[in-house]
Structures are given as C-alpha cells and as structure tokens.
C-alpha positions in Angstrom: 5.4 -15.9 -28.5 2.4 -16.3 -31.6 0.3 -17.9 -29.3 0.1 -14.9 -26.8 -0.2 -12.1 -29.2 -3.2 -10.0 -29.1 -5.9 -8.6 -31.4 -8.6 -6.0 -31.4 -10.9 -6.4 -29.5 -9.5 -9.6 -27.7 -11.1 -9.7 -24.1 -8.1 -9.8 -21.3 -8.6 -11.4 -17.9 -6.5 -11.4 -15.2 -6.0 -15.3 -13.9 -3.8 -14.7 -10.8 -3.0 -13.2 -7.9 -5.0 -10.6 -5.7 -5.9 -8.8 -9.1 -7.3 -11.7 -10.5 -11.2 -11.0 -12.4 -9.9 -7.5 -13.5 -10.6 -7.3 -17.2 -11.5 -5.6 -20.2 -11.0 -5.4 -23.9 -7.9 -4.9 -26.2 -9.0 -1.1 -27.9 -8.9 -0.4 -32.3 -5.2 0.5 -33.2 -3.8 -1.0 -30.3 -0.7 -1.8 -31.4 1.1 -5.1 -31.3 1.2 -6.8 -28.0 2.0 -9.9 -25.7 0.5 -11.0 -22.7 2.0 -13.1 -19.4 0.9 -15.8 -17.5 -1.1 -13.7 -15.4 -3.6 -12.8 -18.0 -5.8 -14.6 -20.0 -6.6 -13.8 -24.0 -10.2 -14.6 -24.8 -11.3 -14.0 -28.2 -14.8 -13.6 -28.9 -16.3 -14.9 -31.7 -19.7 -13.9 -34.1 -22.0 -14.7 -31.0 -20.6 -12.0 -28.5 -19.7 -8.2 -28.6 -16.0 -7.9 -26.6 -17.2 -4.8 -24.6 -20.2 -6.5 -23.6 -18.3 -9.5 -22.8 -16.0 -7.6 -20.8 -18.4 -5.8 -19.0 -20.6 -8.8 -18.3 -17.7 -10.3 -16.8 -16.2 -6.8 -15.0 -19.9 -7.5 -13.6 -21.4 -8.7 -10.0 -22.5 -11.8 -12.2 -18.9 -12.2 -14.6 -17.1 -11.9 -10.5 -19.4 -14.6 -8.7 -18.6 -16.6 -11.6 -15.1 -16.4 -11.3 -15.1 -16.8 -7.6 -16.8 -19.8 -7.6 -14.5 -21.4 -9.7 -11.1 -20.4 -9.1 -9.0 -23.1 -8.1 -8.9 -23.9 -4.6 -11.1 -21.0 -3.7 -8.6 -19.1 -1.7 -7.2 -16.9 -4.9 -4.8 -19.4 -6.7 -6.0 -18.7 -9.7 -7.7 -19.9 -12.7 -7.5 -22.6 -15.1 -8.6 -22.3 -19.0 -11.2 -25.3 -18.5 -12.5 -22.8 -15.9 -12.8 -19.7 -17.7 -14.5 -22.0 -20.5 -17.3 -23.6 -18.5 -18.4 -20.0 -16.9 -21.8 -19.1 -17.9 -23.0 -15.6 -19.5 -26.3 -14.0 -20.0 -26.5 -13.7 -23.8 -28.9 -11.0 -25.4 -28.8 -11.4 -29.1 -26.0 -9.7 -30.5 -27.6 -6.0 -31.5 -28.9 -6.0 -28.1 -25.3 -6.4 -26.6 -24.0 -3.8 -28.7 -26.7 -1.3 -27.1 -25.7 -2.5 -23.6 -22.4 -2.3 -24.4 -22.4 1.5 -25.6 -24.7 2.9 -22.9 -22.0 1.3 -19.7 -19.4 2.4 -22.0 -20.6 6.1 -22.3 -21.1 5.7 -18.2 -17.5 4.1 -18.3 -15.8 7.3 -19.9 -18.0 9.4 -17.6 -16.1 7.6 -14.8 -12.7 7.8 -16.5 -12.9 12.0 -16.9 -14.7 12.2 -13.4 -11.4 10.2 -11.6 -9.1 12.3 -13.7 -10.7 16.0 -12.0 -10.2 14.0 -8.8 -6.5 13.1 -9.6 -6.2 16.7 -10.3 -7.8 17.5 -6.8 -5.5 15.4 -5.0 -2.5 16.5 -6.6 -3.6 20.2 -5.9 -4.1 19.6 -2.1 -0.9 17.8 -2.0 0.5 21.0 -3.1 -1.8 22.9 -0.9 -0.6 20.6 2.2 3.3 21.2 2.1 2.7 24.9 1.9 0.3 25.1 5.0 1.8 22.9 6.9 6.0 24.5 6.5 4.8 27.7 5.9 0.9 28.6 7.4 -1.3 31.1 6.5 -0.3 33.9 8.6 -1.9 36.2 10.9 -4.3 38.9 10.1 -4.1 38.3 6.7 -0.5 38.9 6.6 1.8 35.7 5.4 4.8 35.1 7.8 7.9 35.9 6.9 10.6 35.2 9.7 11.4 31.6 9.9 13.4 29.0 11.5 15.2 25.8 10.9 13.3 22.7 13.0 13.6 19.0 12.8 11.3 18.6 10.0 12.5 21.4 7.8 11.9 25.2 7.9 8.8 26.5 9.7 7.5 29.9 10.9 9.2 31.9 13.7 6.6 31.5 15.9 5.3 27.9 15.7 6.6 25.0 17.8 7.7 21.0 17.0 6.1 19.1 19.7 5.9 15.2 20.1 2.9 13.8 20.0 2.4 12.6 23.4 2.3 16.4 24.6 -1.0 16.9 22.6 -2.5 13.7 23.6 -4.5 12.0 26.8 -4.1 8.4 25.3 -2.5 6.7 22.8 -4.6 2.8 22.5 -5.0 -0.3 20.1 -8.1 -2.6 21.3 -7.2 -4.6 24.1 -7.2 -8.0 21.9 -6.4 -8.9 18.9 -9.5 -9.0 16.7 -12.9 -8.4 18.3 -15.5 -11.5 17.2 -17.7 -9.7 14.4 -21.6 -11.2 14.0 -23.4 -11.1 10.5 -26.1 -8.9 12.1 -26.4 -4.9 12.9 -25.7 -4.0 15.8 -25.0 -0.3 17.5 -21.7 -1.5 18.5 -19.0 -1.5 15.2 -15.9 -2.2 15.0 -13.8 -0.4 12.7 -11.1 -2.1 10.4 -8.5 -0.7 7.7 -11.0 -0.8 5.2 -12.9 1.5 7.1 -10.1 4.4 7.3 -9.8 6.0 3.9 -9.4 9.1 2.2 -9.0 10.8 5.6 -12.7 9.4 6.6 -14.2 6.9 8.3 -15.6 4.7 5.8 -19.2 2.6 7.4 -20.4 1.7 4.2 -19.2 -1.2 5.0 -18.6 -1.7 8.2 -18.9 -4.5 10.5 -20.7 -5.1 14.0 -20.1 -6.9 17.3 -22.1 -7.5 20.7 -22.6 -5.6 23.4 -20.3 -7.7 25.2 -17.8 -7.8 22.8 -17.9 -4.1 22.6 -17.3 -3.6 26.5 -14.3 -6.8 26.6 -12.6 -5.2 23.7 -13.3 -1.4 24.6 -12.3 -1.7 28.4 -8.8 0.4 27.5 -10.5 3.3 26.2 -14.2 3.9 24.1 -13.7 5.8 21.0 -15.1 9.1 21.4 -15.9 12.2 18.6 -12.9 14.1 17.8 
C-alpha cells in the first residue's frame, strides 16, 4: 500500500460519494497513515502552501471547480486527470502563507466555538429527559409521587394522551411537491432543509405562486403556532 501512504502536509480530497470536495491537510506528527479509494492524496510541491491549498479548494472557488468537473455531473465522482486540470488562484508563496494563517486562526475559532455548542447540546439533552419524566413541580416544590405510564415513570398528576386529543388537524400538502420558481415570492414552501435545530430555517428557502400556494394549501394553510 506505498503508493497510498501519506505525509505531512499532504492535501486529502474526498473523490466520491455525497461527501465528495470535503478536504483538508494531513497535520505535523501525524502519524503513519493510508488512505481508500474514496480520497484523493495530493502533494503540494515548492509553488503552494498545503493549508492554503486546502482552503482554496474547501473554498466557493476550490467547490465550483469540483462541481464542474466531476464525472457525469450528478456526484459520481472524480477522476485524477480531473483534479489535475482544476485551476487555482496562486498568490506568491509568502502571501499564501499569510492567507493561510489568518483562515486558519478563524478555522480554530470555529473548531472551540462548535465544541461549547456540543457541550450545549449535550447539556439540554440531559436537561430534556429530566423535564419531560420528571417536570419542574409546582410552587417551587419538585414532585415526588409518581407513576408507571407507557413511556416510563412520570409525575402523579400528569397524563399520557395521544396526539390526536391535542390536535384540530394532522396534514401533508395536498400533492406531492408544489412547483418552486427562481423568484421571491410571499408564498414559500418549506422543505427538510428548512426544519432544523427545532427552527424553521428561511435562509434558504424556496418560493411558489399564488396559485400554487392556494392548489397546494387547499387541505389546510399553515398558521403561527
């Protein structure tokens, strides 16, 4: 396995599969390592920096290049001849090395800021399973009489209900897929994408017609709440 054995500073991109234009750079005292056929080894030579190479291509730029030439266009993957013939914006070398540490230091700013959020999310996960079994009491005062339910032990006083008692309507649209149009509209139509991190997400949201709107909406408009 000689050939796929890495080295410092080797730039790694992945080739394949719905992952594929993730990369970034093999760190100092790394280790020994392989790679598989997913991933691609590049290694740099005196006329790049490997961060800067890996965050040109980590970039808006280094991804449009990559789309545009994957094979088939549709996420097969890439070649080597492809990777080759992609184009980068080449400041001379010192000049990398300075745009390399300044989206580095941002990088690592990132990195500490995600794991504070990690911690968040584990803490409310916590948080949830004792609210939710166990509640906050009344008056202050926690509960302490409890009772064996279908989803595990709960307070004395609090019911298990199905759904459909604390509901007017449960609805899905009334097709498929409404038609979207590449313009604004007041009308959206909200996907997957758009439900995350219990939020509705409209960065990037996407818009339909009136008319669309009032086919697709006739079960039930989404209200506030």
């Amino acid at each position: 396995m000689s050939g796929s054995q890495l080295k410092e500073l080797d730039v790694l991109l992945n080739i394949t599969g719905a992952s594929i234009g993730r990369c970034t750079f093999v760190p100092k005292d790394f280790g020994e390592a392989n790679v598989n056929q997913h991933v691609c080894i590049i290694r740099p030579n005196e006329k790049v920096d490997s961060v800067y190479l890996s965050q040109w291509l980590a970039s808006d730029f280094g991804q449009n290049e990559i789309m545009k030439n994957q094979a088939g266009g549709n996420r097969e993957g890439l070649n080597f001849q492809q990777i080759k013939s992609m184009e980068v914006i080449l400041p001379f070398v010192s000049e990398q090395k300075k745009i390399s540490a300044i989206l580095t230091s941002v990088d690592d700013v990132i990195e500490k800021t995600q794991a504070q959020i990690n911690k968040l999310k584990d803490l409310k996960t916590g948080m949830m399973q004792e609210l939710l079994t166990r509640g906050v009491g009344v008056d202050g005062k926690p509960h302490t009489e409890f009772k064996d339910s279908p989803v595990g032990r709960i307070p004395k006083g609090w019911d298990v209900v199905q759904i459909s008692e604390l509901c007017t309507d449960v609805v899905d649209c009334v097709n498929k897929t409404a038609p979207v149009v590449d313009y604004k509209t007041p009308y959206k139509m909200l996907r997957t994408t758009n439900i995350k991190n219990g939020r509705v997400d409209t960065d990037n949201v996407r818009c339909v017609t009136k008319e669309t709107y009032h086919t697709w909406t006739r079960r039930m408009k989404p209200e506030s709440g």
